[in-house]
Phi, psi and omega in degrees: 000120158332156156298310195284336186286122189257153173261163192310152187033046153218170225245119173280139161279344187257021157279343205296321233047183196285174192251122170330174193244152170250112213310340174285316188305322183291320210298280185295348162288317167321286220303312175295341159282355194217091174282349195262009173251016129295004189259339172314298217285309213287345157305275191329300188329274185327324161271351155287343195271329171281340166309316185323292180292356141297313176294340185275015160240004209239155175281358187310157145289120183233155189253127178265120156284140177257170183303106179277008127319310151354261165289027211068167173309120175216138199217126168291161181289335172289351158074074174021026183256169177228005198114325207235129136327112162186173175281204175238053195310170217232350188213146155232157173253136162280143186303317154335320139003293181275018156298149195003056126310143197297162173280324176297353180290319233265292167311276173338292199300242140048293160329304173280331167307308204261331165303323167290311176327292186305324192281328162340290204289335177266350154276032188244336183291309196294328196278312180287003194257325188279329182296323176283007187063032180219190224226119174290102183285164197305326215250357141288282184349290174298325156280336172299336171277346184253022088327318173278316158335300207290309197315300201288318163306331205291314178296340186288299172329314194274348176276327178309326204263120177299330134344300190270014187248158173070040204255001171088209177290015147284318175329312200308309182304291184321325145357282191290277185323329167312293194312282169333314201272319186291297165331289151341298153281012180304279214296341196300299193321314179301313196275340157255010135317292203262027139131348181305141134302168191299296181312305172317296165314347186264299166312318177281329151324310187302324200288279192336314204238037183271124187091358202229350194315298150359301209272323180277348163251020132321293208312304189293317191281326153324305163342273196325288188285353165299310189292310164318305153304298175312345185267330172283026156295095198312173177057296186236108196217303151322281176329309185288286177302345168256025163233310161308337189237325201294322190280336185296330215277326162324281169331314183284322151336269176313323182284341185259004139275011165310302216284339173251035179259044182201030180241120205298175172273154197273144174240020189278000000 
């Protein structure tokens, strides 16, 4: 048998070219060579852990995370990933909430709502602007808040209808889709960090995480349930999960645009 000759069915690998990188493995090696891009979420962390702790003296009605042990094992269906680099907060206020409030009630409430958002957003920016090695413009900023926005009402909506909670074995289908759906939206946050409009960033997400569903949505329930354990940590819970899991999932972002990361942003 010849150098070049292989027996039936099998494959040189190195004609296959390189192999996409896999976004969790890429993730933590950026973060141990570059530790100082845990300090944006650990920043955010700190302001979410005081929002907490605003709502729970303010008079609005806020909902408290409970010990999800407490009463058995209970797991949301978004399994705490949301889409976004981000943390778990220990307190929500619903927005419903904020109906015929007095205005200074109205202006707070709205305030610590729209005030967690922006520290999100802007460490989600500044943590993928560094890893991509560019510079955040004003009108990616905005669209990534407006991304963050549109995503957290649409969940807020979906967590309200009382239908959808507690469905047996349909939950599952709703699962998968939920799943399907994430997957899918993996890649939006990275891609208007780097300059896309939203439509355009949706489409190019699809495309990308086209072939890959399986391992990114491994990838979204390790997120998910990582941000979970960790939030169910009294006290500091919050913190833990928005400075340990927020930067990994930035980083898994940015590693599943490597193979295109010598491709300009699009300006349509």
């Amino acid at each position: 048998m010849s150098g070049d000759e292989r027996p039936h069915g099998q494959t040189d690998r190195t004609s296959l070219g390189p192999q996409p990188p896999k976004p969790l493995a890429s993730a933590l090696a950026r973060l141990r060579a570059r530790p100082n891009l845990v300090v944006p979420f650990l920043l955010v962390g700190l302001v979410l852990s005081a929002i907490d702790w605003l709502r729970l003296r303010d008079p609005i009605p806020t909902i408290e995370r409970g010990v999800p042990w407490g009463n058995g094992l209970s797991i949301d269906i978004e399994l705490e990933y949301v889409g976004f680099p981000t943390g778990v907060p220990q307190t929500m206020t619903p927005l419903e909430s904020l109906v015929d409030l007095h205005p200074e009630y109205l202006v707070w409430g709205f305030g610590l709502y729209l005030g967690s958002l922006v520290a999100i957003t802007l460490a989600g920016a500044v943590t993928m602007g560094w890893l991509m090695d560019r510079a955040v413009r004003p009108s990616a900023l905005g669209s990534l808040f407006g991304f963050v926005l549109a995503v957290d009402l649409i969940q807020r909506w979906f967590g309200s209808i009382d239908a959808l909670q507690g469905m047996g074995l349909y939950g599952i289908v709703i699962i998968a889709f939920y799943l399907f759906v994430m997957v899918r939206l993996f890649a939006v946050p990275g891609l208007l960090v780097a300059g896309r409009r939203l439509w355009p960033a949706v489409q190019e997400s699809d495309r990308l995480t086209r072939g890959r569903g399986w391992s990114l949505a491994g990838l979204i329930v390790t997120i998910g349930l990582s941000a979970w354990l960790l939030a169910s940590v009294p006290v500091v819970g919050t913190l833990l999960s928005t400075a340990l899991v927020a930067p990994i999932h930035a980083a898994a972002i940015v590693s599943l645009l490597e193979p295109n990361a010598s491709t300009p942003p699009s300006v349509d």
